[in-house]
RODO-2510 file (C-alpha; in nm, 4 decimals, decimal comma):
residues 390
     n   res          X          Y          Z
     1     x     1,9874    -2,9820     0,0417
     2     x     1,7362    -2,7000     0,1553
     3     x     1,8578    -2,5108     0,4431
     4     x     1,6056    -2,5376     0,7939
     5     x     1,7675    -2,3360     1,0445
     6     x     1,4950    -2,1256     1,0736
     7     x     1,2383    -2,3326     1,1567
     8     x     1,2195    -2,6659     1,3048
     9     x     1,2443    -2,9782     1,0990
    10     x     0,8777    -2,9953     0,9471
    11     x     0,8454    -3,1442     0,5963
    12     x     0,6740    -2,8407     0,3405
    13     x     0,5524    -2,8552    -0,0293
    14     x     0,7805    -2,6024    -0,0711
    15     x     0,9600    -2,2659     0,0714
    16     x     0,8481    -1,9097    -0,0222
    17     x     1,0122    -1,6120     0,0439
    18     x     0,7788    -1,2703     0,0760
    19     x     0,9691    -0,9448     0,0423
    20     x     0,8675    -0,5941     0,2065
    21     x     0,9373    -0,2596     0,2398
    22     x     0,7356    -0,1201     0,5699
    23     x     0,8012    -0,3491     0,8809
    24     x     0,5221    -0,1774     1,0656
    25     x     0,2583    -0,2742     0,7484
    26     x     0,3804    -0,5943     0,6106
    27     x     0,1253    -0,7962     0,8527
    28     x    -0,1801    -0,5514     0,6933
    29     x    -0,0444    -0,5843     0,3604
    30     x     0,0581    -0,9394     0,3352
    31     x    -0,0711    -1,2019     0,6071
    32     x    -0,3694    -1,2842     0,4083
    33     x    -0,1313    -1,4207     0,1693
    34     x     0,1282    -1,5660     0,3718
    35     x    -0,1829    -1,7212     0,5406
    36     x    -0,2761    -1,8584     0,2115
    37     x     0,0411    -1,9832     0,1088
    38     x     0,0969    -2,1598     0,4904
    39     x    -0,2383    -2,3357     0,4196
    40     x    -0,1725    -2,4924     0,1699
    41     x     0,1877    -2,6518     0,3380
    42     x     0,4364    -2,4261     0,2030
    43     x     0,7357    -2,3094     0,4368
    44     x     0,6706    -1,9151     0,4544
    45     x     0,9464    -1,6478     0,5285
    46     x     0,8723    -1,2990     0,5679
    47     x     1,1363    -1,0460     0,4975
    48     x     1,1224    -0,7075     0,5771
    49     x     1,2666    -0,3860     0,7497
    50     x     1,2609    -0,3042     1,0945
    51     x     0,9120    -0,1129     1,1943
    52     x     0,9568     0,1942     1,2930
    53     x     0,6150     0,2290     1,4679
    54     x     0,5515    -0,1006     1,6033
    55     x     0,7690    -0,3399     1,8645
    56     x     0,9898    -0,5748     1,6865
    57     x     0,8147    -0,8281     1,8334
    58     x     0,4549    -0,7098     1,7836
    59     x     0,5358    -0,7666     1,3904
    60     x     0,7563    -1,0903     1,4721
    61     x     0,4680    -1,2258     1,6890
    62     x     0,1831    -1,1656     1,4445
    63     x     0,3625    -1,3137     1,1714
    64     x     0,4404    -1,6671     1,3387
    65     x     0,1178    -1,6805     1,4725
    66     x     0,0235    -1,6670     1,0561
    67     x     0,2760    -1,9363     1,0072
    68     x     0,5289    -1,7490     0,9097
    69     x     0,9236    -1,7332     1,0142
    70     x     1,0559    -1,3852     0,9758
    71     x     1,3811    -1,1725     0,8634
    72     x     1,4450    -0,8222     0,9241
    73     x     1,6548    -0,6522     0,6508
    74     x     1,8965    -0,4365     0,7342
    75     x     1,8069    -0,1539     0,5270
    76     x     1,6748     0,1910     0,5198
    77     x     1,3962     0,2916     0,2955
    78     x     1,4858     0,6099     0,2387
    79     x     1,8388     0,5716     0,2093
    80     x     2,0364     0,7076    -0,1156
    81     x     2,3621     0,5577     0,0305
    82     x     2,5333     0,2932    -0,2405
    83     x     2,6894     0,0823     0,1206
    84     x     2,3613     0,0572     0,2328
    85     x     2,1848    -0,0673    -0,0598
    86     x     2,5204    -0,2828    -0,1262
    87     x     2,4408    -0,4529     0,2104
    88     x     2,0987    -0,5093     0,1157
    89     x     2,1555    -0,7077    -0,2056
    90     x     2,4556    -0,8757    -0,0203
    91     x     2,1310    -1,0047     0,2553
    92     x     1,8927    -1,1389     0,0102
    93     x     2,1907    -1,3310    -0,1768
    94     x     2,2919    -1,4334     0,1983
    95     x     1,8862    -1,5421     0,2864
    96     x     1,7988    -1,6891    -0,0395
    97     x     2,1653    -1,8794    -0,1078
    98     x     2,0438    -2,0166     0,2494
    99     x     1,7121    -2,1437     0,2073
   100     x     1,7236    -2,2126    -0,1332
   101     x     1,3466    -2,1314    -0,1990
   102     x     1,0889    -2,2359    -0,4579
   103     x     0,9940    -1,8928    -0,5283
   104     x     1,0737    -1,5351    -0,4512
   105     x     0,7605    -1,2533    -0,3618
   106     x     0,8698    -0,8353    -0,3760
   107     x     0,6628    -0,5821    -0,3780
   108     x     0,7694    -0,2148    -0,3021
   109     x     1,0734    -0,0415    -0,5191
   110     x     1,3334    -0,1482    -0,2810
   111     x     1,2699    -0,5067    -0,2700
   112     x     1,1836    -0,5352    -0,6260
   113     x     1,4949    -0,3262    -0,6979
   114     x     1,7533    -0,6001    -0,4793
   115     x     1,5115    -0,8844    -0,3890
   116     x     1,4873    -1,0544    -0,7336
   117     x     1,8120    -0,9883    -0,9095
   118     x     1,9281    -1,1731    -0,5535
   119     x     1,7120    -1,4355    -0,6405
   120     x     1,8136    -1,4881    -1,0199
   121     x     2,1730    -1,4915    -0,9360
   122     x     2,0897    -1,7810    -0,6626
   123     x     1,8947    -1,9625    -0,9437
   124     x     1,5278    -1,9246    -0,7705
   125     x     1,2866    -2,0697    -1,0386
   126     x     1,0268    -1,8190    -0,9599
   127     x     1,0664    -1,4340    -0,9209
   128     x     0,7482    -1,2083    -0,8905
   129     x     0,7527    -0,8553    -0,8662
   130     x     0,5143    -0,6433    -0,7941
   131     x     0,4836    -0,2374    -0,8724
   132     x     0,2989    -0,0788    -0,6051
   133     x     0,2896     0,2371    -0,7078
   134     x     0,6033     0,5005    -0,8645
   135     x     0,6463     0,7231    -0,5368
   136     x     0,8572     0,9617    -0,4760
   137     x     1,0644     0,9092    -0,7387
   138     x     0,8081     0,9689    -1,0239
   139     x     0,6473     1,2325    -0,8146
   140     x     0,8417     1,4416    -0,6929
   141     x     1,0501     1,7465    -0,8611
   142     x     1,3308     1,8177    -0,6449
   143     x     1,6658     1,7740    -0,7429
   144     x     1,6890     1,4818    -0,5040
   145     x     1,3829     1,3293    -0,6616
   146     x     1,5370     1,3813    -1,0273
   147     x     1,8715     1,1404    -0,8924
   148     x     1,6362     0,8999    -0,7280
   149     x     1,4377     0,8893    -1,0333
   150     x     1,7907     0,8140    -1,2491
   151     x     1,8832     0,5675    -1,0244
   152     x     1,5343     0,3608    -1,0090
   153     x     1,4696     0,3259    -1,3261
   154     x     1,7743     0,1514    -1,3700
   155     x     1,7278    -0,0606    -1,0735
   156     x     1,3857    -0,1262    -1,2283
   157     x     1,5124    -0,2171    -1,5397
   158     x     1,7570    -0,4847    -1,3961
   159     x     1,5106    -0,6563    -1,2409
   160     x     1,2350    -0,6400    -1,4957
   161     x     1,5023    -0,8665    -1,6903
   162     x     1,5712    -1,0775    -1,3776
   163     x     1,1811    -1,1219    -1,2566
   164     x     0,9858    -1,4240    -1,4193
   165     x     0,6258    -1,2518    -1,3556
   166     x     0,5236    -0,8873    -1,3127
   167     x     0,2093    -0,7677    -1,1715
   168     x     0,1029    -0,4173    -1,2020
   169     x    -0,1669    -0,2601    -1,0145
   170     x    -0,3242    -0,0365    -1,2971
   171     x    -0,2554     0,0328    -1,6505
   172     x    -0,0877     0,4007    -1,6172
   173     x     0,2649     0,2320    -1,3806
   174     x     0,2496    -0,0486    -1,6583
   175     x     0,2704     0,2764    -1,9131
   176     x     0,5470     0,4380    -1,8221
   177     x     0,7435     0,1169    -1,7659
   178     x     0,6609     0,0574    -2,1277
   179     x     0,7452     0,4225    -2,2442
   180     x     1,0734     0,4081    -2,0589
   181     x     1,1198     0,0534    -2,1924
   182     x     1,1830    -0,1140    -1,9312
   183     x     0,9560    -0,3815    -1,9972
   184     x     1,1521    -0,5131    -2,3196
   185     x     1,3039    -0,8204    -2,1850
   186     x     1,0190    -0,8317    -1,9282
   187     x     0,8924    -1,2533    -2,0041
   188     x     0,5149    -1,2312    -1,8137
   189     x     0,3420    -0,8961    -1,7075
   190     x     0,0053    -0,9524    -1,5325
   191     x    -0,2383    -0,6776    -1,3957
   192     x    -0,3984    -0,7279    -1,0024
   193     x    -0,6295    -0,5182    -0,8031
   194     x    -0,3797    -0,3714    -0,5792
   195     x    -0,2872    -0,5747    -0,2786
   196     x    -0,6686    -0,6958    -0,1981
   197     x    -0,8895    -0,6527     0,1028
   198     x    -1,0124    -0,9356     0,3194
   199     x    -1,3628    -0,8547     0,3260
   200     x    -1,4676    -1,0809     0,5623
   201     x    -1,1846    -0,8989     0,8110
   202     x    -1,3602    -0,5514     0,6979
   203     x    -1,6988    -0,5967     0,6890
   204     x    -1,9875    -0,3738     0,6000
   205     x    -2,0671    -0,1082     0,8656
   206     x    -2,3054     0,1098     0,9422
   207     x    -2,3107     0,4832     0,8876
   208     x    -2,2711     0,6603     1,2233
   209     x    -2,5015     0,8897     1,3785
   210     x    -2,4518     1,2355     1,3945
   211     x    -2,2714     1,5255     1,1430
   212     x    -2,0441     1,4202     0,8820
   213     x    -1,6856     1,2796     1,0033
   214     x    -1,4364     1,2677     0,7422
   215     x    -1,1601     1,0436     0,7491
   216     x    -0,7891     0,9969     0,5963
   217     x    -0,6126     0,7310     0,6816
   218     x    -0,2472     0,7471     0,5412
   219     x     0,0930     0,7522     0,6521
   220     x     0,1815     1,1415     0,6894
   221     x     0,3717     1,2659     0,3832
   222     x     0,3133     1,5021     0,1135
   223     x     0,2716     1,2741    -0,1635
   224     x    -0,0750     1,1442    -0,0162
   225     x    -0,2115     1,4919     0,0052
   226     x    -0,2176     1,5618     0,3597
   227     x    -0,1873     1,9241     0,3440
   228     x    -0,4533     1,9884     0,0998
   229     x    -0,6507     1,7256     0,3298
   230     x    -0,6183     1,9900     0,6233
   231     x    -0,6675     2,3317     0,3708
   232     x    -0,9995     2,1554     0,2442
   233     x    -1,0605     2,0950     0,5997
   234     x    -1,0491     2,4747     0,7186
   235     x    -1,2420     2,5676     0,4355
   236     x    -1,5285     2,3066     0,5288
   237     x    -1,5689     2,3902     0,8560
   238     x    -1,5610     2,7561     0,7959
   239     x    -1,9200     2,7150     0,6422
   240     x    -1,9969     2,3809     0,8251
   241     x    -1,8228     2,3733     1,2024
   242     x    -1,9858     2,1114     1,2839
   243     x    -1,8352     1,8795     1,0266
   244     x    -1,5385     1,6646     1,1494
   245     x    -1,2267     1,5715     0,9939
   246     x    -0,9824     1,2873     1,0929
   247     x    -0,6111     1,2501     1,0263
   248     x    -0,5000     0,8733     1,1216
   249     x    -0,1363     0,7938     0,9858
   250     x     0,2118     0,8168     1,1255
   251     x     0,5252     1,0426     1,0023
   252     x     0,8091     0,7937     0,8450
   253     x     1,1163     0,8539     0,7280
   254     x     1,0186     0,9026     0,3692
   255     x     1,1445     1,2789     0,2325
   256     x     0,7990     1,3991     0,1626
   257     x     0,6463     1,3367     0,5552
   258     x     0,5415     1,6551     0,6461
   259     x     0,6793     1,7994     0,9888
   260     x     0,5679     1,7375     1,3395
   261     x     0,5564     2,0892     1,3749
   262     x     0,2684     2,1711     1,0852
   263     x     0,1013     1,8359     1,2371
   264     x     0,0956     2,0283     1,5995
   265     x    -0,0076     2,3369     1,4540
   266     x    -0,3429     2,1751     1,2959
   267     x    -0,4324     2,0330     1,6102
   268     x    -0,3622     2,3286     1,8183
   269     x    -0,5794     2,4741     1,5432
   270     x    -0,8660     2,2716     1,6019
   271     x    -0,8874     2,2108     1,2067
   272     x    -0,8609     1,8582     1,2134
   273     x    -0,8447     1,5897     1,5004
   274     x    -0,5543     1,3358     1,5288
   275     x    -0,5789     0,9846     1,5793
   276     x    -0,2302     0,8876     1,5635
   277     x    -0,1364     0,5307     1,4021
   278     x    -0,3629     0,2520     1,4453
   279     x    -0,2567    -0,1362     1,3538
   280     x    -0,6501    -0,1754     1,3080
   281     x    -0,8032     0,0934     1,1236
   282     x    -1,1748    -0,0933     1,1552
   283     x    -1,3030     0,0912     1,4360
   284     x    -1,1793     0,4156     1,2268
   285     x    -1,3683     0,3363     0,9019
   286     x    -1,6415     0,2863     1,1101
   287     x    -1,7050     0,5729     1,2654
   288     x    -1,6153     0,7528     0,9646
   289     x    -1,8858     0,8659     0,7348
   290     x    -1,6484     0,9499     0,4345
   291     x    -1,3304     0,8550     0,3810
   292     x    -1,0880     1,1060     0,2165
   293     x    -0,7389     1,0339     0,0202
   294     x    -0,6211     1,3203    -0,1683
   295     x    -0,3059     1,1344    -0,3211
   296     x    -0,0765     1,2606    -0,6190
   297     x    -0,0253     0,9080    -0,7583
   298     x    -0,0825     0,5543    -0,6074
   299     x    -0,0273     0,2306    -0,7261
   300     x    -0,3824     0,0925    -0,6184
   301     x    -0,4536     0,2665    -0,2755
   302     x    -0,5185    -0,0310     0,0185
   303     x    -0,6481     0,1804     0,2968
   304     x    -0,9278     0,3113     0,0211
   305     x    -1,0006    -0,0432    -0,0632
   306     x    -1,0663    -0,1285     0,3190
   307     x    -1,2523     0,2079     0,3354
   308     x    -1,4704     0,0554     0,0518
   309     x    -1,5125    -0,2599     0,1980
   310     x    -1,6440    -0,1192     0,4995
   311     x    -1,9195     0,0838     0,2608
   312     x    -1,8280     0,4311     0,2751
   313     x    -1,8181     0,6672    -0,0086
   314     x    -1,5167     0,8164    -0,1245
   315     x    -1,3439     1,1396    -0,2509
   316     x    -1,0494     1,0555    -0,3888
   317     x    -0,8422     1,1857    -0,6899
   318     x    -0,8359     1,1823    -1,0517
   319     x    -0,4787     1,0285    -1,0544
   320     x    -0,3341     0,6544    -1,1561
   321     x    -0,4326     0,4215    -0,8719
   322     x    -0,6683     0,5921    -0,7069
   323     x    -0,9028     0,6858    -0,9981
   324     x    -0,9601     0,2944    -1,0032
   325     x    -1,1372     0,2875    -0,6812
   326     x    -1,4205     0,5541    -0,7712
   327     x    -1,6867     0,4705    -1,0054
   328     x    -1,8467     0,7940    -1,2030
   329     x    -1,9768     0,6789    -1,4884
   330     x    -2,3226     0,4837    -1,3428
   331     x    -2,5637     0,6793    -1,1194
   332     x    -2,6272     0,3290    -0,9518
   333     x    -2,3061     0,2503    -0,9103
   334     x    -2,1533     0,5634    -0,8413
   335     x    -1,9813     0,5302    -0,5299
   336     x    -1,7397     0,8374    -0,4632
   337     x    -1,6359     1,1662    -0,6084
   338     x    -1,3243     1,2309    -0,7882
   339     x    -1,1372     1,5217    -0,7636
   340     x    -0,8534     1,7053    -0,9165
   341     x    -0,4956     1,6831    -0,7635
   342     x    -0,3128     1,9308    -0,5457
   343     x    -0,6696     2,1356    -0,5191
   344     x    -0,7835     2,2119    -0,1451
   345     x    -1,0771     2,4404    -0,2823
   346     x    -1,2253     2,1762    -0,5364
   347     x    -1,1498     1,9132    -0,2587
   348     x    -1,3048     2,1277    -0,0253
   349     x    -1,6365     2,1400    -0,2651
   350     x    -1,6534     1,7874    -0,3179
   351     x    -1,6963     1,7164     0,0870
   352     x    -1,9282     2,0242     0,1767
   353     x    -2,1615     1,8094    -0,1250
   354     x    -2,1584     1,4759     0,0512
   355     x    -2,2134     1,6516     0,4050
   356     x    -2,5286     1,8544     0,2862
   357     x    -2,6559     1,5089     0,1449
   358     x    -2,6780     1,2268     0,3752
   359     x    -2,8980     0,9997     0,1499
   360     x    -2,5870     1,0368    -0,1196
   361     x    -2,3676     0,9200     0,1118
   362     x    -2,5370     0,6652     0,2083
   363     x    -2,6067     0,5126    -0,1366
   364     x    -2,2431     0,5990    -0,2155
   365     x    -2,1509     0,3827     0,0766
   366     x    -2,3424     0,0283     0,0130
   367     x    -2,1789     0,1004    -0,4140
   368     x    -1,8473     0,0541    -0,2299
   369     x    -1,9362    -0,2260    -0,0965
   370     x    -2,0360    -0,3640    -0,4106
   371     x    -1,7382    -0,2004    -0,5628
   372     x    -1,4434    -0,4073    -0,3031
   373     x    -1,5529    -0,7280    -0,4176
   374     x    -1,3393    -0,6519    -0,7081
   375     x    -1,0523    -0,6242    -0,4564
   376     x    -1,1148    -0,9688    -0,3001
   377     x    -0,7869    -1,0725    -0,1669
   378     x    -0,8732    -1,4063    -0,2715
   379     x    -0,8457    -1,3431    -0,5689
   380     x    -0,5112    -1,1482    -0,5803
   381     x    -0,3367    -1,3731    -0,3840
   382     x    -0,4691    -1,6758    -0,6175
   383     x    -0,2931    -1,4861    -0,9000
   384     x    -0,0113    -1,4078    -0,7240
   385     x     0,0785    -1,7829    -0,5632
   386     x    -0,0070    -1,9348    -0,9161
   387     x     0,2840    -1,7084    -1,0285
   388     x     0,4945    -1,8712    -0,7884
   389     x     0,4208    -2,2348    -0,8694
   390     x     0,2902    -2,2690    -0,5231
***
């Protein structure tokens, strides 16, 4: 007998259980897909941390107006601490030994690492995990990041086993799964173009008027290239003052966020302007007339595919995830630059190129458009709901 105490007695198709790391992103991230799966009359749960950012019931209220009933996790991302991530796989055996659901959704390491072994030992018929990207753990060098590393790939490998589909967003994550073999007892493994863009929801703007603006949009840590983001910055404007540069993102908990301190000191500075975190980066994009990510590794970058969808050309660098996003190889369908990681100066060249060539950048900008319909949602969440029988 499935379990309704969440939700009133309604008769469904079925009852789906979507997994998440970031409480203050899931509704970005994931509501064109729980929308999906609600329209077609499946019972929807949405589980996922605490935001940070956003009201509890900001997050709670967006996702039942999607359809959605919703569970906050009680656990940290960024937590190394075995009773915490004890309690977390003791939750999702809790949640899922309670609703009983047709199929199980993760994506982030966290939920992938405790989400679907939960599910396989409560006999869910369909577990799909999805790698978004290594992180920190593949990333960094620290000694910290060297025991995270240890620990997550053998969290991965358990639930490799224990998953009945795996997407990955581009071939180089699928690589070193396979090189670290952690794909051996792995029974479907499926490729996806990241998590999708709605491109009706970000639709094609126009260029704004005016000197170049420049625009990252990312949360606030090392790993996405921030500081070489604000170095490329200073050195732009020293030849070019009247180029601008946004920063729009938030500092989490994760152990590469830079300080509040350095973030105070560039916009005392004057080096770049700070627009805080928006829940709706539209207006952003918009008045952006390049947008900027200067990541280490991604799995396939989403604010880059909204920035494409939008139609605005990109620098962005040669690394796994984000190299997918930039096409060099066609002068027609060129729509971005692609630049080395870690390198201020050669990202600083690649932006003081675009802003003494507005016609590039505008040509740049309508090949992205072109470019996100590769990154229809549509069509990722079709993959990813016909992996869970729904």
């Amino acid at each position: 007998m499935r379990d309704h105490s969440f939700s009133s007695e309604i008769a469904h198709l079925g009852t789906f259980v979507l997994v998440n790391t970031i409480g203050d992103t899931v509704v970005a991230f994931r509501g064109a897909l729980v929308r999906d799966l609600v329209a077609r009359g499946h019972r929807v749960v949405v589980s996922t941390t605490t935001p940070d950012e956003a009201p509890v019931e900001q997050v709670r209220d967006a996702l039942t107006k999607l359809g959605a009933e919703v569970d906050f996790a009680p656990y940290a991302r960024a937590s190394l601490n075995p009773l915490g991530e004890w309690r977390a796989r003791r939750h999702f055996q809790a949640l899922f030994a309670r609703l009983q659901p047709d199929g199980v959704f993760a994506a982030n390491p966290k939920p992938v690492f405790h989400a679907i072994p939960a599910a396989a030992a409560c006999g869910t018929p369909r577990r799909v995990a999805m790698i978004t990207g290594l992180g920190y753990a593949f990333i960094g060098t620290s000694w910290k990041a060297r025991v995270v590393r240890i620990a997550a790939t053998r969290l991965y490998r358990r639930a490799m086993r224990d998953a009945t589909t795996v997407f990955f967003q581009n071939n180089d994550d699928y690589a070193v799964f396979a090189q670290n073999e952690l794909l051996r007892e792995a029974r479907d493994v499926q490729f996806c173009a990241g998590s999708g863009v709605d491109l009706e929801h970000f639709a094609s703007a126009p260029l704004p008027p005016g000197p170049p603006v420049f625009t990252m949009v990312a949360r606030l840590l090392a790993d996405k290239g921030v500081r070489e983001f604000v170095e490329a910055a200073r050195l732009v404007r020293a030849q070019r003052p009247d180029v601008r540069f946004r920063l729009v993102g938030w500092i989490d908990a994760n152990p590469s966020a830079i300080r509040r301190d350095e973030l105070a000191q560039w916009v005392r500075e004057g080096v770049v302007e700070y627009a805080g975190r928006v829940d709706d980066p539209r207006a952003e994009l918009a008045a952006a007339s390049v947008f900027v990510l200067p990541s280490y590794r991604e799995g396939t970058p989403k604010s880059v595919l909204e920035a494409l969808a939008v139609g605005r050309a990109i620098v962005t660098t040669d690394v796994p995830g984000c190299r997918e996003t930039v096409d060099e190889t066609n002068d027609d369908s060129r729509n971005g630059l692609l630049v080395p990681p870690r390198d201020a100066q050669a990202l600083a060249h690649a932006c003081l190129e675009l802003a003494s060539n507005p016609a590039r950048i505008a040509a740049m900008g309508n090949a992205s458009r072109q470019k996100a319909a590769h990154f229809d949602v549509r069509g990722v969440n079709r993959a990813i709901i016909d992996a869970l029988g729904a």
